[in-house]
C-alpha positions in Angstrom: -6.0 -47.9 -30.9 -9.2 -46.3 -30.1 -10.8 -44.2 -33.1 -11.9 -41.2 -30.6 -8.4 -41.2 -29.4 -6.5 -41.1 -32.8 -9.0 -38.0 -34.1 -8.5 -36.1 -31.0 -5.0 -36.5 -31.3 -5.2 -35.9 -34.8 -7.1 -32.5 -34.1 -4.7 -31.4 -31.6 -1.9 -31.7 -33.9 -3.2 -30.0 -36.8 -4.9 -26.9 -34.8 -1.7 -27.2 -32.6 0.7 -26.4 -35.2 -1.3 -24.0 -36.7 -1.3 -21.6 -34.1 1.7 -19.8 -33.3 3.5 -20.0 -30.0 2.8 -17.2 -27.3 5.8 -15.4 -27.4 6.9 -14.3 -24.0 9.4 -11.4 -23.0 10.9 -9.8 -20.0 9.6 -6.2 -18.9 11.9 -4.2 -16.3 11.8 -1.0 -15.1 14.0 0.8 -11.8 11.6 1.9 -8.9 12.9 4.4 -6.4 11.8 2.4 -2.9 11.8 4.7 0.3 12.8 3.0 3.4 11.6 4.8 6.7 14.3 4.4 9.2 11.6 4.1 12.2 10.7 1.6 14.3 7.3 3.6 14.7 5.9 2.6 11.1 1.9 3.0 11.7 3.2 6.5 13.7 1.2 5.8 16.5 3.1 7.6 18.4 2.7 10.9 16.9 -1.1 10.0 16.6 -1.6 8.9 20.3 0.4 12.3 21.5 -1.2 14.2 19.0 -4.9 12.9 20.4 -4.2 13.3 24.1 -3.1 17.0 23.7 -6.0 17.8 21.2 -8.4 16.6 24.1 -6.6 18.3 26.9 -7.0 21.5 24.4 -10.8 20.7 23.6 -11.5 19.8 27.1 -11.1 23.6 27.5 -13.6 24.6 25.6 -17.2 24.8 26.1 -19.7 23.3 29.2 -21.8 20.4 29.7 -22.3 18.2 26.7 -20.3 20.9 24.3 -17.5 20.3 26.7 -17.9 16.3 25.6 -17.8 16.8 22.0 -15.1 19.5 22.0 -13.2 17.0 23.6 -14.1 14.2 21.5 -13.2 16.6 18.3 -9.7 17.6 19.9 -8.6 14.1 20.1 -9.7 13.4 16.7 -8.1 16.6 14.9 -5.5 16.4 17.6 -4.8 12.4 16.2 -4.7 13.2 12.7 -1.9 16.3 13.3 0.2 14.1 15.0 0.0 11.8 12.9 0.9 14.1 10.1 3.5 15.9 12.2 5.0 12.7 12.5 4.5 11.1 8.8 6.4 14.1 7.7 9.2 13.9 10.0 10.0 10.2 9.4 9.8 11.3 5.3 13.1 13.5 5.8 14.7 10.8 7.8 14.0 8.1 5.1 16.3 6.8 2.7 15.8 5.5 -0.7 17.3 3.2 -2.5 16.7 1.9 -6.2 15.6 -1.5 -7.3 15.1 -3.4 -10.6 11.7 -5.0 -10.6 11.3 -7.4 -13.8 8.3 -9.3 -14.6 7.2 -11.5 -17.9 4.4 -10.7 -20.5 3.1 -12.1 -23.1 2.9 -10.6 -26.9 
Protein backbone atom coordinates (compact mmCIF):
# COMPACT_ATOMS: atom_id res chain seq x y z
CA UNK A 1 0.00 0.00 0.00
CA UNK A 2 1.04 3.51 -0.62
CA UNK A 3 2.84 5.27 2.37
CA UNK A 4 0.85 8.74 1.79
CA UNK A 5 -2.27 6.71 1.80
CA UNK A 6 -1.75 4.66 5.10
CA UNK A 7 -0.72 8.21 7.10
CA UNK A 8 -3.65 9.94 5.89
CA UNK A 9 -5.66 7.23 6.81
CA UNK A 10 -3.87 6.94 9.89
CA UNK A 11 -4.50 10.71 10.64
CA UNK A 12 -8.11 10.52 9.90
CA UNK A 13 -8.58 7.91 12.30
CA UNK A 14 -6.89 9.21 15.17
CA UNK A 15 -8.22 13.07 14.85
CA UNK A 16 -11.55 11.30 13.84
CA UNK A 17 -12.14 9.58 16.95
CA UNK A 18 -11.00 12.20 18.88
CA UNK A 19 -13.55 14.57 18.17
CA UNK A 20 -16.93 13.95 19.29
CA UNK A 21 -19.90 13.50 17.14
CA UNK A 22 -22.23 16.60 16.37
CA UNK A 23 -24.99 15.80 18.22
CA UNK A 24 -28.21 16.77 16.42
CA UNK A 25 -31.86 17.39 17.88
CA UNK A 26 -35.27 18.23 16.84
CA UNK A 27 -36.66 21.90 17.52
CA UNK A 28 -40.56 22.36 17.22
CA UNK A 29 -42.68 25.08 17.98
CA UNK A 30 -46.88 25.64 16.99
CA UNK A 31 -47.28 28.76 14.58
CA UNK A 32 -50.75 30.33 14.33
CA UNK A 33 -50.99 30.48 10.15
CA UNK A 34 -53.82 32.94 8.91
CA UNK A 35 -55.46 31.83 5.83
CA UNK A 36 -57.28 34.71 3.82
CA UNK A 37 -60.40 33.32 2.35
CA UNK A 38 -60.05 35.61 -0.87
CA UNK A 39 -59.51 35.00 -4.17
CA UNK A 40 -58.21 38.78 -4.39
CA UNK A 41 -54.78 38.12 -2.41
CA UNK A 42 -52.55 41.23 -3.73
CA UNK A 43 -56.17 43.31 -3.04
CA UNK A 44 -56.02 44.82 -6.20
CA UNK A 45 -59.18 45.28 -6.23
CA UNK A 46 -59.61 47.47 -3.31
CA UNK A 47 -56.46 49.33 -4.66
CA UNK A 48 -57.64 49.88 -8.28
CA UNK A 49 -61.20 51.21 -6.93
CA UNK A 50 -59.62 53.01 -4.28
CA UNK A 51 -57.22 54.88 -7.12
CA UNK A 52 -59.99 55.65 -9.63
CA UNK A 53 -62.15 57.36 -6.98
CA UNK A 54 -59.12 59.23 -5.40
CA UNK A 55 -58.56 60.70 -8.98
CA UNK A 56 -62.13 61.40 -9.77
CA UNK A 57 -61.98 63.30 -6.19
CA UNK A 58 -58.53 65.10 -7.00
CA UNK A 59 -59.59 65.81 -10.43
CA UNK A 60 -61.79 68.35 -8.57
CA UNK A 61 -59.39 70.20 -7.23
CA UNK A 62 -57.28 72.89 -8.46
CA UNK A 63 -56.67 74.25 -12.40
CA UNK A 64 -54.13 73.81 -15.03
CA UNK A 65 -51.11 71.78 -13.97
CA UNK A 66 -52.36 71.74 -10.10
CA UNK A 67 -55.44 70.05 -11.53
CA UNK A 68 -52.72 67.26 -12.92
CA UNK A 69 -50.97 66.64 -9.73
CA UNK A 70 -54.03 66.68 -7.58
CA UNK A 71 -55.14 64.10 -9.62
CA UNK A 72 -52.05 62.22 -9.74
CA UNK A 73 -51.98 62.50 -5.71
CA UNK A 74 -55.76 61.30 -5.43
CA UNK A 75 -55.06 58.10 -7.27
CA UNK A 76 -52.04 57.52 -5.22
CA UNK A 77 -53.67 58.24 -1.61
CA UNK A 78 -56.89 57.07 -3.15
CA UNK A 79 -54.70 53.37 -4.06
CA UNK A 80 -53.25 53.05 -0.80
CA UNK A 81 -56.93 53.45 1.17
CA UNK A 82 -58.26 50.92 -0.77
CA UNK A 83 -55.97 48.91 -0.46
CA UNK A 84 -56.01 49.29 3.33
CA UNK A 85 -59.78 49.32 3.34
CA UNK A 86 -59.59 46.11 1.76
CA UNK A 87 -56.49 44.40 3.64
CA UNK A 88 -58.49 44.98 6.68
CA UNK A 89 -61.64 43.54 5.57
CA UNK A 90 -60.20 40.23 4.19
CA UNK A 91 -58.25 40.14 7.94
CA UNK A 92 -61.83 39.60 9.64
CA UNK A 93 -62.89 37.15 7.08
CA UNK A 94 -59.58 35.03 7.50
CA UNK A 95 -59.29 31.99 9.37
CA UNK A 96 -56.44 30.56 11.24
CA UNK A 97 -55.39 27.43 11.83
CA UNK A 98 -52.32 26.00 13.83
CA UNK A 99 -49.34 24.12 12.55
CA UNK A 100 -46.35 22.23 13.98
CA UNK A 101 -43.26 23.46 12.25
CA UNK A 102 -40.11 21.21 13.32
CA UNK A 103 -36.70 21.70 12.06
CA UNK A 104 -33.09 20.04 13.19
CA UNK A 105 -30.10 21.80 14.90
CA UNK A 106 -27.06 21.04 15.84
CA UNK A 107 -25.58 21.26 19.65
Amino acid sequence: MNKPLIALAGFALAFGAATPAMARHQVCRDVQVKEINSKDDNRLIGTGVGAVAGGLLGHQVGGGKGKTLATVGGAVAGGYVGNQVQKNHQDKNASYHTERQCHWVDD
